[in-house]
C-alpha positions as semicolon CSV with decimal commas, in nm:
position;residue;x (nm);y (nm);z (nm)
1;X;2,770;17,029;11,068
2;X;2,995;16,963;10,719
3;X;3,287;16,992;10,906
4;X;3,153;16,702;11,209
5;X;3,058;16,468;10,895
6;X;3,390;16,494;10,742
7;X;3,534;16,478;11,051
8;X;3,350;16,114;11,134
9;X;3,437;16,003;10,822
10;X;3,819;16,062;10,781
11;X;3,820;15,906;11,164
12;X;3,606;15,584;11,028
13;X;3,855;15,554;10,728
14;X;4,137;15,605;10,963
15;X;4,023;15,342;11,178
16;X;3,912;15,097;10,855
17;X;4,276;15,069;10,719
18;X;4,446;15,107;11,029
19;X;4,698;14,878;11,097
20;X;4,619;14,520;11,324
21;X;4,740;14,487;11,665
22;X;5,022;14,272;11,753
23;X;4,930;13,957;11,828
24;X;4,902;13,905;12,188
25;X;5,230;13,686;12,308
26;X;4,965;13,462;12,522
27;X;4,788;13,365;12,197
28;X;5,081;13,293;12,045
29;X;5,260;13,085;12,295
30;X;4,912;12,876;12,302
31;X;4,924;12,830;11,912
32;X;5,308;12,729;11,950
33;X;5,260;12,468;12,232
34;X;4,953;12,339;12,052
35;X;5,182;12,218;11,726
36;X;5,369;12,048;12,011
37;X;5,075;11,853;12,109
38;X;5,063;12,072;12,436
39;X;4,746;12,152;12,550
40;X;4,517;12,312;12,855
41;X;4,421;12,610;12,965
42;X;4,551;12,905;12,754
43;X;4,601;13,085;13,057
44;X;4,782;12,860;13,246
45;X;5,033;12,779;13,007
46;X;5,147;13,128;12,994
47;X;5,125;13,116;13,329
48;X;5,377;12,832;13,398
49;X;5,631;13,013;13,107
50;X;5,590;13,349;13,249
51;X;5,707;13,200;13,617
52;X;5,973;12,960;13,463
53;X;6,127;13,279;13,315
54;X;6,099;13,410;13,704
55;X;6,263;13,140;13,850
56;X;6,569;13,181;13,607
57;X;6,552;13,581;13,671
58;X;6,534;13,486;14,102
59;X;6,766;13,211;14,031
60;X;6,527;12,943;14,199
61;X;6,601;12,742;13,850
62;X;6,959;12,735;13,773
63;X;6,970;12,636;13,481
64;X;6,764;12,471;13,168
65;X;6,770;12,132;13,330
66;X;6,564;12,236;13,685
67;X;6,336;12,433;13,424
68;X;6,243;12,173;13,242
69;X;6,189;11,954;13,545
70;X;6,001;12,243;13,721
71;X;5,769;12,223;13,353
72;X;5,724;11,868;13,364
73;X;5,593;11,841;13,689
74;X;5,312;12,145;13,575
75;X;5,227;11,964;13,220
76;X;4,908;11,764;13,207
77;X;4,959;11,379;13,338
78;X;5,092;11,175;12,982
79;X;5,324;11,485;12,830
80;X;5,676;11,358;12,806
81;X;6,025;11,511;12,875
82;X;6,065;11,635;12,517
83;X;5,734;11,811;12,533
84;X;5,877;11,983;12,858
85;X;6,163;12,106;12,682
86;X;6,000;12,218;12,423
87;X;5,774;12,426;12,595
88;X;6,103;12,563;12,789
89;X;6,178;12,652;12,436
90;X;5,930;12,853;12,371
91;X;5,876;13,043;12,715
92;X;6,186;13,132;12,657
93;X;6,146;13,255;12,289
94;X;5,801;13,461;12,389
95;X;5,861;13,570;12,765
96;X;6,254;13,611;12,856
97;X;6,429;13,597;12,482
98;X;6,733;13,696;12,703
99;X;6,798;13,369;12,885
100;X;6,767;13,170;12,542
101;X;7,124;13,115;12,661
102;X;7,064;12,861;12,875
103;X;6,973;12,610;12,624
104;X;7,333;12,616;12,477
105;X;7,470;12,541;12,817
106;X;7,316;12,226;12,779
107;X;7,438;12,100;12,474
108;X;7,816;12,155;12,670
């Protein structure tokens, strides 16, 4: 019965100082396109990055410009272009960090 007690108890300490989770990248996207005034439904939002990395990956998008547009058109009626790219940005940074690329193709 000692043993059980002790048992519980280094397993409640364990769990007590055990290190947080990672944030989850959904959250985080959210918290990002809300300092960009970018709002709606947490979901949805990583919804539209999540596909816009698909569409680069399937090649539907071909390149930051049709992104962008493809954002725009899914973005709540009053965001503007710059808020479009700016969420492209940060798709990009939180779902498909590999085709950050595509923004320096448009500074070419």
């Amino acid at each position: 019965m000692k043993r059980s007690i002790a048992g519980i108890a280094l397993t409640a300490a364990a769990l007590a100082f055990a290190a947080p989770a990672a944030a989850d990248p959904d959250t985080v996207f959210a918290a990002e396109l809300h300092a960009y005034g970018i709002y709606g439904q947490r979901d949805y939002n990583a919804w539209i990055g999540k596909i816009s990395c698909k569409r680069l990956r399937n090649n539907v998008d071909h390149n930051a410009n049709d992104s962008a547009k493809f954002i725009f058109d899914q973005l709540q009626r009053g965001s503007t272009t710059e808020q479009a790219w700016l969420f492209l940005g940060a798709a990009l940074r939180t779902y498909c960090p590999d085709k950050l690329p595509i923004l320096d193709d448009v500074t070419r």
